[in-house]
Backbone as CSV, one residue per row, in Angstrom:
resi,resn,N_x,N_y,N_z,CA_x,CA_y,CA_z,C_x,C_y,C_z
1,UNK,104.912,189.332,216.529,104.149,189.287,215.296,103.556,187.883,215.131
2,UNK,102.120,187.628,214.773,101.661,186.622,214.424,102.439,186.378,213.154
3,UNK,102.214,184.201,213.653,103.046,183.453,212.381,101.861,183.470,211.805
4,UNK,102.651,183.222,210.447,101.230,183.222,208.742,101.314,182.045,209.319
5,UNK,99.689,181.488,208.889,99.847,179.865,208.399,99.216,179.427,207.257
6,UNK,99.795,178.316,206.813,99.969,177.983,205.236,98.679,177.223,205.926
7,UNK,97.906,177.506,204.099,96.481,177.372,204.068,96.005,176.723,203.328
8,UNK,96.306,175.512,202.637,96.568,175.001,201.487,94.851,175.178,200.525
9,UNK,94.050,175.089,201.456,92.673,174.600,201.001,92.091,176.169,200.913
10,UNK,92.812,177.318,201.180,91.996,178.453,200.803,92.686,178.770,199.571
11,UNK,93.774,178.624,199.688,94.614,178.376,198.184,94.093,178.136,197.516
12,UNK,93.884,176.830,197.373,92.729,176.501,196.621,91.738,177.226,196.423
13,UNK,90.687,177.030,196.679,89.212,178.030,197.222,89.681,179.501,196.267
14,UNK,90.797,179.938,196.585,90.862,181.183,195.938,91.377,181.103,194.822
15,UNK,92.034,180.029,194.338,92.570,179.438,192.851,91.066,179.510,192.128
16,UNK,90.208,178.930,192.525,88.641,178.387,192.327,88.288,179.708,191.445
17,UNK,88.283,180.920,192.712,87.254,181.727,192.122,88.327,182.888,190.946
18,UNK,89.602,182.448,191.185,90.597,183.273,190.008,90.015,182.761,188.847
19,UNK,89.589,181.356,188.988,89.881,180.893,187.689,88.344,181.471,186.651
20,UNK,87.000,181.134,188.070,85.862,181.660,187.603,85.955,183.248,187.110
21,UNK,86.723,183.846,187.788,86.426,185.450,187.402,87.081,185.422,185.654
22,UNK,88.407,184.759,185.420,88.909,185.047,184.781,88.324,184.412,183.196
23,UNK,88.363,183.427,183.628,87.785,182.104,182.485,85.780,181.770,182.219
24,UNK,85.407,182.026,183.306,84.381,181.697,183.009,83.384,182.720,184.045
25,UNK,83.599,184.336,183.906,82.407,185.290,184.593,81.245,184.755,184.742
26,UNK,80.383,184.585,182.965,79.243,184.220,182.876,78.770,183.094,184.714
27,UNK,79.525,182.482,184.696,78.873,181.675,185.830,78.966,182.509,187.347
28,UNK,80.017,183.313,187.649,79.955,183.891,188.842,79.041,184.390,189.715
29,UNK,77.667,184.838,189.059,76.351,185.109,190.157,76.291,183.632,190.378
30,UNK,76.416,182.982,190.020,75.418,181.864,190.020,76.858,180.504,191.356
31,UNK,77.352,181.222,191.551,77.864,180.381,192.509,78.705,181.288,193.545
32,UNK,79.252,180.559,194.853,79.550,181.324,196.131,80.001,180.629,197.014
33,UNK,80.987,181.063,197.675,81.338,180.077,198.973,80.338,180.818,200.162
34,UNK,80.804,179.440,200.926,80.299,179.353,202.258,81.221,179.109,203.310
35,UNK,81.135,180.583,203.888,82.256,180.716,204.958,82.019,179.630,206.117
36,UNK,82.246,178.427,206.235,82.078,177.613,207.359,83.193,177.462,208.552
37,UNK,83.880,177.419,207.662,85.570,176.886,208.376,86.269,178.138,208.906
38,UNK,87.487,178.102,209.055,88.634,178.772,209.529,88.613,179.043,211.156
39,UNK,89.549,180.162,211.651,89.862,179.968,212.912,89.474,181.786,212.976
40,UNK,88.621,181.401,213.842,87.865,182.898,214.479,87.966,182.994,216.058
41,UNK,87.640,184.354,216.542,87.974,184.144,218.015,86.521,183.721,218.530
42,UNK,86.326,183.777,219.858,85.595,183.189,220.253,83.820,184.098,219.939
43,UNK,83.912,185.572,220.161,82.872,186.081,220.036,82.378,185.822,218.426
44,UNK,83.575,186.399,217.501,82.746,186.256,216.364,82.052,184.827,216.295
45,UNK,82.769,183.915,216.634,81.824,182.298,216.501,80.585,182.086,216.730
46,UNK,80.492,182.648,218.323,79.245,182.891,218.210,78.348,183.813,217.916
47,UNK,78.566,184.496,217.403,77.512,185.362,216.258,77.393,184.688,215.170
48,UNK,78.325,183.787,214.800,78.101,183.023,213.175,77.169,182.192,214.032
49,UNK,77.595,181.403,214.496,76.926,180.332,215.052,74.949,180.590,215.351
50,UNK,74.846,181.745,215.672,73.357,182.233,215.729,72.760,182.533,214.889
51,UNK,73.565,183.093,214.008,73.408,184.013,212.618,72.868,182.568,211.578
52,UNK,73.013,181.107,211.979,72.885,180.331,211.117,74.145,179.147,210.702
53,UNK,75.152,179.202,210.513,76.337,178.813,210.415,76.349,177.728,210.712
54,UNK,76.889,176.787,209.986,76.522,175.381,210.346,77.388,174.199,209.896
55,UNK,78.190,173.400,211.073,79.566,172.939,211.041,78.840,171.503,209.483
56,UNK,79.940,171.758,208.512,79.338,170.782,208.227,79.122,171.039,206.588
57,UNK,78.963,172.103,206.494,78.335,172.505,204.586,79.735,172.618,204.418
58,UNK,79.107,172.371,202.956,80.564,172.487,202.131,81.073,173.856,201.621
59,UNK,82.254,173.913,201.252,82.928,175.351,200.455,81.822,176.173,199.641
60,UNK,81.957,175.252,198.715,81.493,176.501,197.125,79.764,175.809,197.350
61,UNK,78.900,177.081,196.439,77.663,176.278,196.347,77.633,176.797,194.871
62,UNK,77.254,176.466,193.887,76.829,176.407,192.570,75.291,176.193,192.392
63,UNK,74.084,177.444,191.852,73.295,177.428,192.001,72.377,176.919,191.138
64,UNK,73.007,177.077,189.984,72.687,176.457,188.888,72.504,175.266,189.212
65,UNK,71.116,174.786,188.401,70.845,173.457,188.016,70.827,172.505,186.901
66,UNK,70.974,171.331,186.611,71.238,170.284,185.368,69.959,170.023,185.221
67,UNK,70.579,168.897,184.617,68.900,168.136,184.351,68.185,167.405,185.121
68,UNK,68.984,167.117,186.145,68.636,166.379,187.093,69.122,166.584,188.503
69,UNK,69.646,167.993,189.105,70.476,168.192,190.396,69.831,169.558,190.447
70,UNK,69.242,170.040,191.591,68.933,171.124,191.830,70.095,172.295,191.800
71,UNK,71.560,171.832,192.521,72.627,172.591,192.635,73.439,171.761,192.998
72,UNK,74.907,171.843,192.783,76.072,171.533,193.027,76.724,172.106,194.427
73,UNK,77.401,171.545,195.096,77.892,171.582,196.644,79.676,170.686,196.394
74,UNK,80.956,171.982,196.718,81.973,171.600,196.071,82.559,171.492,197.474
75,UNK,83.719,170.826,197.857,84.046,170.996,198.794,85.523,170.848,198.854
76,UNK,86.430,171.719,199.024,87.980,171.580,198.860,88.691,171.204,199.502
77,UNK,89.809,170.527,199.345,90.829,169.061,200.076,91.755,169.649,199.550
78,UNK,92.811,169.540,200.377,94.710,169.248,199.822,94.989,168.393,200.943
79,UNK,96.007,167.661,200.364,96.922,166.769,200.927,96.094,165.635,201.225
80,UNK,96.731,165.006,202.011,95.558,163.826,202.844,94.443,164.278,203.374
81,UNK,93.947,165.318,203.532,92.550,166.076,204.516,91.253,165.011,203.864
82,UNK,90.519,164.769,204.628,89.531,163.687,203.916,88.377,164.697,204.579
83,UNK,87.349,164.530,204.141,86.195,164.929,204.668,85.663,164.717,205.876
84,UNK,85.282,165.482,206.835,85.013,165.421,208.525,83.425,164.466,208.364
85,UNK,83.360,164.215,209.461,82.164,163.434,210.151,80.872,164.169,209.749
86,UNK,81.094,165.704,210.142,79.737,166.744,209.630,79.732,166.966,208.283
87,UNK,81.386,166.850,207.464,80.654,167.258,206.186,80.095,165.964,205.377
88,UNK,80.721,164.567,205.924,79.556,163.480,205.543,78.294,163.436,205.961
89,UNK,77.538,163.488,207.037,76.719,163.637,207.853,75.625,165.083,206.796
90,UNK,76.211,166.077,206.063,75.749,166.824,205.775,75.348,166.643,204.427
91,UNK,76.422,165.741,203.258,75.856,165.252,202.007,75.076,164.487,202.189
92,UNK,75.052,163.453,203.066,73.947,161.856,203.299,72.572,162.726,203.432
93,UNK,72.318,163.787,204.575,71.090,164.366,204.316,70.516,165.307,203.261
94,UNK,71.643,165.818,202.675,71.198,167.151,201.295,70.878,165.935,200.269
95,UNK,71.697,165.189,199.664,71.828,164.745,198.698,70.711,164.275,198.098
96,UNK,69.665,162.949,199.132,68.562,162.817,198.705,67.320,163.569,198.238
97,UNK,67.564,165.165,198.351,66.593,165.822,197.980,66.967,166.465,196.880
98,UNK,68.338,165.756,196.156,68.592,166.779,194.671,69.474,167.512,194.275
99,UNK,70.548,167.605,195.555,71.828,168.275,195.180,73.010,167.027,194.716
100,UNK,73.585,167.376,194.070,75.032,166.992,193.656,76.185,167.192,194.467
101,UNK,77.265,166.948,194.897,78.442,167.213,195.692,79.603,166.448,194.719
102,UNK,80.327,167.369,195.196,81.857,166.976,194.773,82.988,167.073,195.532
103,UNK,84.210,166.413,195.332,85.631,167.010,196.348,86.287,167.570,195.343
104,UNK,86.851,168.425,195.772,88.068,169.072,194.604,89.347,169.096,195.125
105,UNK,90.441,168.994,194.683,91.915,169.177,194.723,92.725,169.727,194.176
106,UNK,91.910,170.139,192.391,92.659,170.911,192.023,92.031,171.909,191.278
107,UNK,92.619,172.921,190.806,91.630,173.877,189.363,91.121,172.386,188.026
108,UNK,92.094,171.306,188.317,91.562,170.596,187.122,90.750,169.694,187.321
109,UNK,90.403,169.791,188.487,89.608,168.893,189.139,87.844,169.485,189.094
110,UNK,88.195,170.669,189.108,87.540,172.032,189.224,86.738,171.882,187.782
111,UNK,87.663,171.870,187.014,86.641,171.730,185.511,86.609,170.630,184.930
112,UNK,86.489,169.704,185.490,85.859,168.190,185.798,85.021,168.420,186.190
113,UNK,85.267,168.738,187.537,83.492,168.600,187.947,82.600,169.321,187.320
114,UNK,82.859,170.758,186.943,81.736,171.494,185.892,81.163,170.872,184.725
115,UNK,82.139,170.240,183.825,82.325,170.265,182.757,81.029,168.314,183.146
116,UNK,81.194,167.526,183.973,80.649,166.625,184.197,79.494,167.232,184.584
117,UNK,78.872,168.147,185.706,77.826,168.913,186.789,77.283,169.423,185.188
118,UNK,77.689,170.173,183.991,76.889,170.603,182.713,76.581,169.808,181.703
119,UNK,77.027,168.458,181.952,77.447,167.643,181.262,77.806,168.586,179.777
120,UNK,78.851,168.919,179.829,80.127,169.552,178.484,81.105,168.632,178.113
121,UNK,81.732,168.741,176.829,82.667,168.179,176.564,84.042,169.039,177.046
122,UNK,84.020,170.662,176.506,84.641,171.518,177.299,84.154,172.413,178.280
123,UNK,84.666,173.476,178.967,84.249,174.214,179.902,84.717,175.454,179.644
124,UNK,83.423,176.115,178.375,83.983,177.601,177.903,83.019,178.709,178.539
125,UNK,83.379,179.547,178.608,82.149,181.227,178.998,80.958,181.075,178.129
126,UNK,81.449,180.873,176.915,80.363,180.554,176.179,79.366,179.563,175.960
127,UNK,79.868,177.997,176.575,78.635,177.134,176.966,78.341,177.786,178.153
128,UNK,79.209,177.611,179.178,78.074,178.378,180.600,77.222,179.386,179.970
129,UNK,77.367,180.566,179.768,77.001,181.209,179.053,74.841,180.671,178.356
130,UNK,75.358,179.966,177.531,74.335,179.268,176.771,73.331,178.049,177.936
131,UNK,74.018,177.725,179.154,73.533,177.064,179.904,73.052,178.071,180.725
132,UNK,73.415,178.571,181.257,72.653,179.885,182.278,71.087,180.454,181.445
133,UNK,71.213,181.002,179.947,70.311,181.402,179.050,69.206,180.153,179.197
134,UNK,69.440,179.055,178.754,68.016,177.561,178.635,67.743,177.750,180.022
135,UNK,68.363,177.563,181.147,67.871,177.057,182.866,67.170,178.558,182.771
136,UNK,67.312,179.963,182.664,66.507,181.296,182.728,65.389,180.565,181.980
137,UNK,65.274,180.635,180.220,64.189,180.312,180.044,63.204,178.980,179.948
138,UNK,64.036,178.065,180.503,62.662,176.735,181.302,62.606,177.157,182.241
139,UNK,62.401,178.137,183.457,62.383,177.818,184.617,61.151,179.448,184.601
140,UNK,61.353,179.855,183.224,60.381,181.185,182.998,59.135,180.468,182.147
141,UNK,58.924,178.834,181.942,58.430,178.206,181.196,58.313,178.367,179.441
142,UNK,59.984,178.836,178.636,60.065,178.904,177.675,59.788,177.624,177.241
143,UNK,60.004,177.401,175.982,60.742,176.269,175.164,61.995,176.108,174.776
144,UNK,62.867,175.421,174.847,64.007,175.945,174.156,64.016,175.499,173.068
């Protein structure tokens, strides 16, 4: 029988989206991971690998935009794990054109970064909510 192996950072990752389904739906279209990582055999790799796949992006993408960041790019850590060579290599080139990035470690880290990425004081369904509604109508050229 294959050994489990402890996964600390999908843990995470899946803490992430418990917390979105549960606490804050309103935002769930609007963000998604990106299967980059884990341990695949050799064929599926390369089908990702053709298909687009690209060593280097981060976890979550958040599509939503601020006032000033096209989208948010989250990327999840436990323990000592620091960020690889590609996923620096990959903010230094996104970043200048308008995205935001973050590291996360924890769920509270998690609504830090939102709550900073919306600039909120808290992080309720109901501001996302009200932030999803203004970015629909400026981007439909309302007023708000």
């Amino acid at each position: 029988m294959p050994k489990k192996r402890n996964d600390p950072e999908h843990q995470l990752q899946k803490s992430l989206f418990d917390y979105v389904n549960k606490v804050l739906p309103a935002l769930r279209p609007f963000i998604f991971a990106i299967p980059n990582g884990g341990h695949r055999d050799v064929r599926v790799a390369k089908k990702l690998k053709a298909e687009g796949v690209t060593s280097g992006v981060w976890d979550i993408f958040v599509t939503l935009p601020n006032l000033i960041k096209h989208g948010l790019y989250i990327e999840c850590k436990s323990g000592k794990n620091e960020l690889t060579n590609n996923q620096e290599e990959f903010r230094a080139n996104v970043a200048p054109v308008g995205y935001s990035f973050a590291e996360c470690r924890s769920t509270e880290d998690f609504e830090a970064i939102l709550c900073d990425y919306f600039e909120l004081e808290r992080l309720t369904n109901k501001e996302i909510k009200l932030r999803i509604d203004c970015e629909v109508c400026v981007q439909r050229g309302y007023k708000q």
